[in-house]
TIFIDO-674219 format. One line per 3 residues: number of its first residue (from 0); their letters; for each residue z, x, y of N, C-alpha, C. Coordinates in pm, whole numbers, plus 50000, padded with zeros to 5 digits. Each point is the difference from the previous one (the first is absolute). Example, Ala and Ser with C-alpha at 12.3 -4.5 7.8 and 13.67 -1.06 7.14 Angstrom:
BEGIN
0	AS	50780,51319,49431,50000,49911,50119,50000,50090,50120  49928,49965,50105,50006,50082,50119,50073,49923,50109
END
This chain:
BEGIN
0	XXX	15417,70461,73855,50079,49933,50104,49912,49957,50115  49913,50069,50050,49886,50007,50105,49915,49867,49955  49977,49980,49832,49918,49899,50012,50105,49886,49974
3	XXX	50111,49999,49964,50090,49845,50017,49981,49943,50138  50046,50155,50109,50011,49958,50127,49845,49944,50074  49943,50065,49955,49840,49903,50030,49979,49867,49964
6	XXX	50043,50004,49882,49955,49860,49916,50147,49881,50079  50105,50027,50065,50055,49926,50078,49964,49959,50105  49881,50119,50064,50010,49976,50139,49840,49876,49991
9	XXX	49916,50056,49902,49908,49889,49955,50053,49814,49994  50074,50023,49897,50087,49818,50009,50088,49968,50132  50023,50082,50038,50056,49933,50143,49874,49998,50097
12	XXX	49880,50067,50029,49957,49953,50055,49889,49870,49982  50016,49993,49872,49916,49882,49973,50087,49892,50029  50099,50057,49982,50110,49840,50029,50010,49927,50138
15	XXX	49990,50107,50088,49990,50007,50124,49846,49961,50041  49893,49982,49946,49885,49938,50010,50004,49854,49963  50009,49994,49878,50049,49861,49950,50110,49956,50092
18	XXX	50082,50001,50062,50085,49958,50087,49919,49946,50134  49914,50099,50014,49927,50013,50151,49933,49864,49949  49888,49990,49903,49950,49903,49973,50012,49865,50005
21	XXX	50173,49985,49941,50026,49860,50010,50035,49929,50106  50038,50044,50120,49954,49898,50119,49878,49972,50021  49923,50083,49986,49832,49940,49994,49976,49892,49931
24	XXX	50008,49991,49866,49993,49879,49935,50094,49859,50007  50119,50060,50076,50065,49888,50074,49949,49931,50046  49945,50098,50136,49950,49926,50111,49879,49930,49948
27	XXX	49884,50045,49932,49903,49963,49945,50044,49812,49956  50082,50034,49906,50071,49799,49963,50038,49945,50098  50060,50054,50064,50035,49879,50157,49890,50029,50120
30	XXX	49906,50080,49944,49890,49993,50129,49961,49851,50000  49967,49905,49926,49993,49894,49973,49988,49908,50097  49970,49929,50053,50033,49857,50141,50091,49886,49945
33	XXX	50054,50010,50042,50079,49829,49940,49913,49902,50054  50020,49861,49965,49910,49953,50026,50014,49938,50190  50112,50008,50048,50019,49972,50143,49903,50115,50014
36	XXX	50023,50129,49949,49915,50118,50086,49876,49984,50003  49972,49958,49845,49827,49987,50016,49909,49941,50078  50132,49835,50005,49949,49895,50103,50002,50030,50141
39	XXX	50055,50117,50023,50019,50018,50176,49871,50131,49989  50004,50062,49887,49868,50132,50006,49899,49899,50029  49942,49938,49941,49870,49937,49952,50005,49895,50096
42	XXX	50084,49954,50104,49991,49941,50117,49979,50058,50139  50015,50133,49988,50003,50100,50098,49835,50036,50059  50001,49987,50111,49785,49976,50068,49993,50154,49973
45	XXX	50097,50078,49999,49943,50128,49965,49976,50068,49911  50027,49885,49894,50004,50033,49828,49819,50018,50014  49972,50109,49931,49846,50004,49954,49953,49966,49852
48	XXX	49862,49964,49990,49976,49990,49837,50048,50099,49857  49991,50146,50061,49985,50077,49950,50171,50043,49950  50105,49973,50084,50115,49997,50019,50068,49899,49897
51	XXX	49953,49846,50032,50074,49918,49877,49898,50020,49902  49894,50022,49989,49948,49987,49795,50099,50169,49973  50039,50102,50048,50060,50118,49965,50105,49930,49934
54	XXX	50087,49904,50095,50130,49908,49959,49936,49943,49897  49879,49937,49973,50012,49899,49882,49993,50077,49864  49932,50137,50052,50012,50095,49876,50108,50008,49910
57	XXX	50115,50067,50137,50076,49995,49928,50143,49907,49989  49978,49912,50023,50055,49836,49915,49928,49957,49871  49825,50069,49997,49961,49907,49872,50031,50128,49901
60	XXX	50013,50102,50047,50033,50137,49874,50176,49933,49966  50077,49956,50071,50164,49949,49995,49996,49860,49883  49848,49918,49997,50032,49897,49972,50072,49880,50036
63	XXX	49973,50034,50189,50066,49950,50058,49838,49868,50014  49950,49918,49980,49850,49949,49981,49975,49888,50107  50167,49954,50099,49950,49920,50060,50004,50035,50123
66	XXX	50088,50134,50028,49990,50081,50086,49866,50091,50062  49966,50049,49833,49889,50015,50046,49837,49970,50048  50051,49832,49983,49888,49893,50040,49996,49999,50076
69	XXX	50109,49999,50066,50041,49937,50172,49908,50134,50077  50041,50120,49958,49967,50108,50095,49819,50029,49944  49952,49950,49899,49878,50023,49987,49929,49932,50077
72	XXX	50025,49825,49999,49958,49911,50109,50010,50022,50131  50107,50098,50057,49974,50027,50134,49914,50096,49991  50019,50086,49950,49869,50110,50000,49863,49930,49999
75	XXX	49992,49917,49923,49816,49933,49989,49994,49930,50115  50136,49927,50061,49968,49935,50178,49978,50081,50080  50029,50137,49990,49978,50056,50110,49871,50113,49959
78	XXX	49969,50014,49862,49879,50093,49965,49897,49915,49988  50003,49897,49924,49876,49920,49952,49976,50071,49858  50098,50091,49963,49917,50073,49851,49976,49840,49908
81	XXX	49908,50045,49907,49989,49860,49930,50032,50078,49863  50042,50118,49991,50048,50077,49883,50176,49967,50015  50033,49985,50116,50187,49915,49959,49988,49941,49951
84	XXX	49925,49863,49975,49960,49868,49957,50034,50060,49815  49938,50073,49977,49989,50036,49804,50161,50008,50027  50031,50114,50088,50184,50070,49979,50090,49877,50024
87	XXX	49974,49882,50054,50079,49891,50015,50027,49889,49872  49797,49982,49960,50023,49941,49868,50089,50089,49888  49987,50133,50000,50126,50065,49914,50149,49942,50010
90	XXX	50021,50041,50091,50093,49918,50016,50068,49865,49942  49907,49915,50046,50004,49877,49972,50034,49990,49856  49854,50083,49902,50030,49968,49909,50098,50075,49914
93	XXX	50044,50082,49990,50109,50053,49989,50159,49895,50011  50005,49899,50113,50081,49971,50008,49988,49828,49922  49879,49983,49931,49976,49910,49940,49913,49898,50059
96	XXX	49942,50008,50140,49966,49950,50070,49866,49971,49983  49951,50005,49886,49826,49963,50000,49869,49935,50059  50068,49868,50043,49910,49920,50098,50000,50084,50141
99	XXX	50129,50062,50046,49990,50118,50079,49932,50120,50016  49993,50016,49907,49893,50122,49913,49874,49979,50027  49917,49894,49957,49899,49961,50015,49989,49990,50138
102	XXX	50056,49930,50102,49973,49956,50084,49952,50135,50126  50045,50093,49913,50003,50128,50123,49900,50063,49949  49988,50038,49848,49871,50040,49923,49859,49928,50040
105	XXX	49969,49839,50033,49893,49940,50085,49998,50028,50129  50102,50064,50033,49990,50021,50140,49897,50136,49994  50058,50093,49940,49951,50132,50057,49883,49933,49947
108	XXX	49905,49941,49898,49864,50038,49943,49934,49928,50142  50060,49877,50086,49974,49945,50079,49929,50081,50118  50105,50076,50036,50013,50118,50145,49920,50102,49949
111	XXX	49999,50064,49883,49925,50103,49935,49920,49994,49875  49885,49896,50090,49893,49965,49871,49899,50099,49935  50024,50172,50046,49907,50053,49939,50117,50124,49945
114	XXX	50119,49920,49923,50108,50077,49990,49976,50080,49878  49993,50156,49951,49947,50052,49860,50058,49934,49928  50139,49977,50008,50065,49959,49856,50027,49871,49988
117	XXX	49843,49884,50036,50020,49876,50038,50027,49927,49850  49887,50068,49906,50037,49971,49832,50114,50004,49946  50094,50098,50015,50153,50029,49955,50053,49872,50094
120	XXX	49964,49979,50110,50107,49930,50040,49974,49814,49950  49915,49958,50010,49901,49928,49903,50077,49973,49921  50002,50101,49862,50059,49955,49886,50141,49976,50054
123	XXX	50099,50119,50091,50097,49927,49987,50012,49908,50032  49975,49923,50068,49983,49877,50071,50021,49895,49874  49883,50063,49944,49986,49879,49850,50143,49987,49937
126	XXX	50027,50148,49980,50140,49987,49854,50105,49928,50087  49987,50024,50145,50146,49919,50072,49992,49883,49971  49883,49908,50027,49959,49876,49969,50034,49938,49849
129	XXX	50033,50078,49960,50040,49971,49849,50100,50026,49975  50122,50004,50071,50092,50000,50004,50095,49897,49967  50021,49976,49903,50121,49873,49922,50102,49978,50164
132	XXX	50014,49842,49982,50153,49961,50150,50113,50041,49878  50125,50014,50033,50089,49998,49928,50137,49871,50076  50028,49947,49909,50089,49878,50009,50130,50073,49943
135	XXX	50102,50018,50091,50129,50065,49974,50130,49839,49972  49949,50001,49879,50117,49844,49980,50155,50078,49982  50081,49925,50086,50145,50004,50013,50078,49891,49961
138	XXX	50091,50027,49914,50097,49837,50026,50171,50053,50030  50063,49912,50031,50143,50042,50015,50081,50079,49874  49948,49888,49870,50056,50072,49847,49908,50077,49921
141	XXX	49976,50078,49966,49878,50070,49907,49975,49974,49873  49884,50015,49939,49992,49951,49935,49944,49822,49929  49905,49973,50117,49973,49856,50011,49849,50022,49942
144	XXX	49947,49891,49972,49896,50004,49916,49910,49964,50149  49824,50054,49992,49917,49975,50092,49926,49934,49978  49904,49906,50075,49882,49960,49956,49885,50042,50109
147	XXX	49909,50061,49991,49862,50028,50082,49893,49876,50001  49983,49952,50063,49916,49855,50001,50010,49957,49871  50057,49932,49940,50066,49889,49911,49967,50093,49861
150	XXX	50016,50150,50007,49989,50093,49861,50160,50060,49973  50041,50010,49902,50131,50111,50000,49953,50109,49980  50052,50087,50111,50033,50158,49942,50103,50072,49993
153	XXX	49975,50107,49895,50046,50075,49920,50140,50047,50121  49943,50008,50092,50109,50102,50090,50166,49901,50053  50120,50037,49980,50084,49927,50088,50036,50001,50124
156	XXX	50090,49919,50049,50003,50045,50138,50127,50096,49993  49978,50133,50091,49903,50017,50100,49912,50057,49966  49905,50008,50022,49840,50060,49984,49872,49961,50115
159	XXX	49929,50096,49951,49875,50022,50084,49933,49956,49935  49914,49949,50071,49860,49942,49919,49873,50008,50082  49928,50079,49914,49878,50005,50020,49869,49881,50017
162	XXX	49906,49943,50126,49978,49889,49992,49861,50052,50049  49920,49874,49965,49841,50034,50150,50025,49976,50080  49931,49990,50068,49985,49968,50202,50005,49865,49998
165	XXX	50090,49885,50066,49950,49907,49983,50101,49924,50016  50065,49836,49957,50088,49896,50000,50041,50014,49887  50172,50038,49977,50056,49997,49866,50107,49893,50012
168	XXX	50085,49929,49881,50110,49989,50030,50077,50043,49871  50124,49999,50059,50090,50023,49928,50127,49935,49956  50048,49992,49921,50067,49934,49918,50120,50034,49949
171	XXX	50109,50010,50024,50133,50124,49950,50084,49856,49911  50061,50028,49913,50081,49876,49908,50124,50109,49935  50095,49947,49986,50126,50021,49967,50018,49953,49862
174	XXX	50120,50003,49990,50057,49957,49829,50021,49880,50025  49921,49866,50013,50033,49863,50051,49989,50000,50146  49933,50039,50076,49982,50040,50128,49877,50020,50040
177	XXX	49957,49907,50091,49868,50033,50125,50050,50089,50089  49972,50110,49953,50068,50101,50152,49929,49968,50110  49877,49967,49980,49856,49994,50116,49850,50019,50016
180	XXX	49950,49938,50065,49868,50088,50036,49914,49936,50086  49943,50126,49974,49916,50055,50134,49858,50038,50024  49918,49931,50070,49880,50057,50033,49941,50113,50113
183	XXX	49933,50047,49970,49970,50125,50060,49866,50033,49997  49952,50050,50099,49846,50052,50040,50049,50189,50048  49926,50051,49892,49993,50163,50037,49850,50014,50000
186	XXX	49988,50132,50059,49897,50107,49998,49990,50144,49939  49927,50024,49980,49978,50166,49895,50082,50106,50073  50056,50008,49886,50131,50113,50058,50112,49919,50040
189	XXX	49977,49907,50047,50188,49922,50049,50081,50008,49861  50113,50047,50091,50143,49986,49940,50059,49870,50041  50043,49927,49917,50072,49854,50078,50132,50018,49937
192	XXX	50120,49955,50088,50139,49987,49958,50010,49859,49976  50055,49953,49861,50012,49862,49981,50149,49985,49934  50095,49940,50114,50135,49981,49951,50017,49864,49970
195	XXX	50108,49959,49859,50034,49915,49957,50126,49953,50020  50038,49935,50025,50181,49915,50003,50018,49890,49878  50059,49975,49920,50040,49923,49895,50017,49839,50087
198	XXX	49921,49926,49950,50012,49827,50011,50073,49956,49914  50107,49944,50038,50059,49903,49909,49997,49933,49963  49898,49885,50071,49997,49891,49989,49870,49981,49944
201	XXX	49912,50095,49992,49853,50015,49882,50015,50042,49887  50029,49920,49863,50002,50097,49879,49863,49942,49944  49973,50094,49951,49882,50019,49843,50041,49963,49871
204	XXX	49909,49889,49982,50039,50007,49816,49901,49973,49955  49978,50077,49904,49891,50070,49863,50029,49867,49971  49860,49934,49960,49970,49889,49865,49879,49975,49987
207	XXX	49987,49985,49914,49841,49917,49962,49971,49895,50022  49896,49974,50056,49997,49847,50051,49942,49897,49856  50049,49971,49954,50004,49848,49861,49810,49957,50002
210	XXX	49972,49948,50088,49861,49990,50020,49895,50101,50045  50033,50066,50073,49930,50149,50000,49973,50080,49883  50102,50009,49906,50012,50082,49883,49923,49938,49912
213	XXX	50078,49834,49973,49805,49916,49907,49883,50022,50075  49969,49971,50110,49816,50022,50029,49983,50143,49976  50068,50077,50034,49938,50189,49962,50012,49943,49800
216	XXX	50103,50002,49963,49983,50022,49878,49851,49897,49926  49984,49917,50075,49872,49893,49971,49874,50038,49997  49979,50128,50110,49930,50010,50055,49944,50118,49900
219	XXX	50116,50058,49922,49945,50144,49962,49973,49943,49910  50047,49908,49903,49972,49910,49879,49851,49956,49983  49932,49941,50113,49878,49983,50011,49954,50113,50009
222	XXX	49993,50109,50108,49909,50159,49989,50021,49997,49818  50088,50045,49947,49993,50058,49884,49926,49904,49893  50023,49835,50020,49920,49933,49950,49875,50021,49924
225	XXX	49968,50015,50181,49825,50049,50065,49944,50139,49907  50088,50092,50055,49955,50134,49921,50012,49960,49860  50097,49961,49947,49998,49970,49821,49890,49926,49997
228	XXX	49971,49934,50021,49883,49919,49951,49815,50080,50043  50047,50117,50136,49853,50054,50022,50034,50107,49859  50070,50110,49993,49998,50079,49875,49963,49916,49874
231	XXX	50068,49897,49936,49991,49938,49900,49778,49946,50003  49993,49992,50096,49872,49914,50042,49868,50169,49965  50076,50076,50072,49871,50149,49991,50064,50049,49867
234	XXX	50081,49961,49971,49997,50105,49849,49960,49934,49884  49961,49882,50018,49967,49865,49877,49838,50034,50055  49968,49986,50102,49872,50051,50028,49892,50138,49934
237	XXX	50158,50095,50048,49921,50150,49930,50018,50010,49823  50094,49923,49951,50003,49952,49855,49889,49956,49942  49936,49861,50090,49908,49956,49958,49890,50044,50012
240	XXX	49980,50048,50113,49858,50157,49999,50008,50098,49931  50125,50050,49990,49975,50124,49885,49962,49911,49865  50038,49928,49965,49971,49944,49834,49848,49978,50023
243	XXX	49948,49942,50118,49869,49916,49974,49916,50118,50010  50018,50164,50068,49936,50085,50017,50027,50067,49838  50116,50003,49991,49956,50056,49781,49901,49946,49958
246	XXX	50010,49863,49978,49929,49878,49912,49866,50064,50011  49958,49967,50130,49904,50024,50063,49902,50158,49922  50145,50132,50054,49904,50116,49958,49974,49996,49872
249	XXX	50056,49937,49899,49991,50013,49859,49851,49948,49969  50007,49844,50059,49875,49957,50024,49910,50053,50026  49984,50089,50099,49876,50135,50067,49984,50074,49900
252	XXX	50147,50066,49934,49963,50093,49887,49891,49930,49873  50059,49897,50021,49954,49903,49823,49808,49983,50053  49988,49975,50092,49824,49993,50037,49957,50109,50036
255	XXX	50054,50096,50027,49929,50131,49988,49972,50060,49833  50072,49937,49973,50027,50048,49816,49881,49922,49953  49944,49844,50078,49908,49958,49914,49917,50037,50076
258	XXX	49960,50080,50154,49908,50011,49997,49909,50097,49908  50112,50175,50033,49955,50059,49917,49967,49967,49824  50040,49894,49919,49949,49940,49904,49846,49942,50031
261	XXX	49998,49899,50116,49872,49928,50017,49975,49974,50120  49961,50147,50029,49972,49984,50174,49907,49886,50074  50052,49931,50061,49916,49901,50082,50054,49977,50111
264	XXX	49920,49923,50097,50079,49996,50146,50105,49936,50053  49975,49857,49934,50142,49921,49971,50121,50079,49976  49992,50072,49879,50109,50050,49986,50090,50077,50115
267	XXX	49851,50053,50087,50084,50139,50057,50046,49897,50117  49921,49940,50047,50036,49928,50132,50102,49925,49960  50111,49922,49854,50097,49982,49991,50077,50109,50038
270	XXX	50009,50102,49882,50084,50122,50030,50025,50044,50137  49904,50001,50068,50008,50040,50155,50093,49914,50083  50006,49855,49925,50083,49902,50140,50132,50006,49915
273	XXX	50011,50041,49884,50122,49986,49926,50092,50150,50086  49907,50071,49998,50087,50142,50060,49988,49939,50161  49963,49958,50055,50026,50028,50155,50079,49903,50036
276	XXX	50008,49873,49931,50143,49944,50004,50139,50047,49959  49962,50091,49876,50107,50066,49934,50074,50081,50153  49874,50067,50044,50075,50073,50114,50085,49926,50116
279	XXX	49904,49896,50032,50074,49958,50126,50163,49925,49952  49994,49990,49863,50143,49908,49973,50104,50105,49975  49946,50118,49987,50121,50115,50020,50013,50053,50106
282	XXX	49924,49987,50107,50025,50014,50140,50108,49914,50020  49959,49871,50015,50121,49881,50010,50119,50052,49973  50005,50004,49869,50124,50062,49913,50086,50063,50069
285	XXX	49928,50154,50049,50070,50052,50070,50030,50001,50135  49911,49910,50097,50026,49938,50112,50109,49915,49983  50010,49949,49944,50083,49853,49951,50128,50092,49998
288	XXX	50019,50088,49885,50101,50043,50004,50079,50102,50047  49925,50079,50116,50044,50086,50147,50092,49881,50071  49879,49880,50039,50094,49906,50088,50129,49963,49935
291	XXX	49974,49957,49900,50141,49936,49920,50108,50150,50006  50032,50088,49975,50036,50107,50021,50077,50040,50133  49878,50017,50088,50045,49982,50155,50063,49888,50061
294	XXX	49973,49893,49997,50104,49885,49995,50128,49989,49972  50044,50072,49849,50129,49963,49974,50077,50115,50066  49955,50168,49969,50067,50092,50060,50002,49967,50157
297	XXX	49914,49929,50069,50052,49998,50173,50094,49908,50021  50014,49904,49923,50067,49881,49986,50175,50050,49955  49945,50070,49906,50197,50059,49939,50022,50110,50104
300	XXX	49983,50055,50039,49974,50095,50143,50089,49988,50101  49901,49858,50035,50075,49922,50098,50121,49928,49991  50010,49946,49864,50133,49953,49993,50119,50112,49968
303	XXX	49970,50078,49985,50062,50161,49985,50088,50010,50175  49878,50027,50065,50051,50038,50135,50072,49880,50039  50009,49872,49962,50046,49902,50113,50143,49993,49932
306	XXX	50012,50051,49860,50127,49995,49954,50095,50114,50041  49934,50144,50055,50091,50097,50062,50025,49985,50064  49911,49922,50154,50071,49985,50124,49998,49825,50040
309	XXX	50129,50043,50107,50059,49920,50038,49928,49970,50133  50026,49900,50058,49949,49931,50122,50106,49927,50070  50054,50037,50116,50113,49941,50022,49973,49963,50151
312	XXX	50005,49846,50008,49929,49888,50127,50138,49977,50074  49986,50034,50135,50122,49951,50070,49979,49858,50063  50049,49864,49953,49983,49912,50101,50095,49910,50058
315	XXX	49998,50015,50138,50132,49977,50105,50030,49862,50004  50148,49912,49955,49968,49939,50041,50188,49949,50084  49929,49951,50124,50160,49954,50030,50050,50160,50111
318	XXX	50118,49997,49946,50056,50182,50032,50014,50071,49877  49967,49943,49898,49946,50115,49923,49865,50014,49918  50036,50026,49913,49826,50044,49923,50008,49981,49814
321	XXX	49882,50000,49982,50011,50003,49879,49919,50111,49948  50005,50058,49920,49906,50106,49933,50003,49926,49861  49834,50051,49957,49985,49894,49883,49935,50183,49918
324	XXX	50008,49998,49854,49962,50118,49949,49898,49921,49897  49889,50062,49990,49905,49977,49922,49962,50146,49909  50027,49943,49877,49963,50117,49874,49857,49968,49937
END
């Protein structure tokens, strides 16, 4: 009975601890600044360095990241640390902000050129720089087909797209519909929002253009021409070298046969030009017929790949467009 009554008085007082506890961790979540508070802390002349990076601590432990920018940057105005500068690019990049990133990462190597961990910061520098922009295409209906500078891709709308640094445009089309587009200049790491609205008065229509389709088809007619006639040309070649290099060695064999019958010099100095032609016409042979070889396989190759993909040309004309598909 003595130990029931123990073992009660044990769980109640743990309960009564755990109880005690949880206003602590209350308060702990709403210790927090809203952001009026932060903005009146971190405006305050008596705010010290040491005071808001404590705050940015703990906003960047909350994941609070722009909160805790704000209070890191006052801390470095009023410290000069050039070690906020790294805790800011965190930030930044964390919140996707890369060209931000960088910009605070050159800072510190700037302010602190004999910084130890100038190599680590170095490379990061590099991998930020290599950071894909991303193009966030939107349209009103989903499901619209894209084009990335006059290519289709795979993705519909809506989607992200991964791009380089640089001038893209874009291209959104409907089921009989120019939804729109748009040019755009990003940088490494940009996110761009690109919204679409449906045109009515722009439709697209798929066709082949009648004369476009004869000169491509003309055009491949001659390549293949060309190649039929270079294969046909090196393999009649290595035909005719391999035969003239048999002829030939038999010949070498047949004067070696008379020399050893009736050795004389004539003989050998025939035999000798009979074999070293023999050789060079089976060189040919098989020169001749590598090229002929390589020719046709790069040639069927190529017409391989141009028959899987498609090529699809947008060209505008009027208020709407035409897209032309080439197989």
């Amino acid at each position: 009975m003595r130990l029931v009554v123990l073992a009660l008085l044990s769980l109640l007082a743990s309960a009564a601890q755990v109880s005690a506890q949880l206003p602590t961790e209350q308060e702990e979540a709403t210790s927090l600044p809203s952001d009026a508070e932060l903005s009146e802390f971190l405006a305050n002349p008596s705010t010290t360095a040491v005071e808001a990076y404590q705050v940015g601590v703990r906003l960047f432990e909350a994941k609070h990241y722009e909160g805790a920018e704000s209070a890191w940057l006052r801390a470095y105005s009023l410290g000069r640390d050039p070690n906020l500068l790294v805790a800011v690019a965190d930030t930044r990049q964390r919140r996707g902000d890369e060209p931000g990133a960088v910009a605070m990462l050159e800072q510190y190597l700037v302010e602190r050129p004999d910084a130890p961990d100038r190599t680590s910061i170095a490379a990061r520098i590099a991998t930020l720089l290599q950071s894909p922009a991303v193009l966030s295409v939107r349209s009103a209906q989903p499901g619209h087909a894209i084009l990335l500078d006059g290519i289709p891709v795979e993705k519909k709308t809506p989607a992200d797209l991964e791009v380089e640094p640089g001038t893209h445009t874009v291209l959104v089309v409907g089921e009989g519909t120019h939804v729109g587009e748009k040019t755009v200049q990003v940088g490494y790491g940009e996110v761009k929002q690109l919204d679409f609205a449906p045109d009515a008065t722009s439709e697209v229509v798929v066709a082949q253009s009648e004369q476009a389709s004869l000169q491509a088809q003309l055009a491949i007619e001659r390549e293949d021409t060309a190649i039929r006639r270079a294969v046909i040309s090196t393999g009649s070649i290595s035909a005719a070298a391999l035969l003239t290099g048999t002829v030939l060695g038999f010949l070498a064999i047949q004067k070696e046969q008379d020399y050893r019958d009736n050795p004389t010099e004539g003989t050998a100095d025939k035999g000798e030009r009979f074999a070293l032609v023999a050789d060079v016409s089976f060189g040919l042979a098989a020169l001749s017929a590598i090229t002929s070889f390589t020719l046709f396989m790069t040639h069927k190759n190529k017409r391989k790949r141009e028959r899987e993909s498609a090529h699809l040309r947008i060209e505008t004309r009027g208020a709407g467009a035409t897209a032309i598909l080439k197989f």
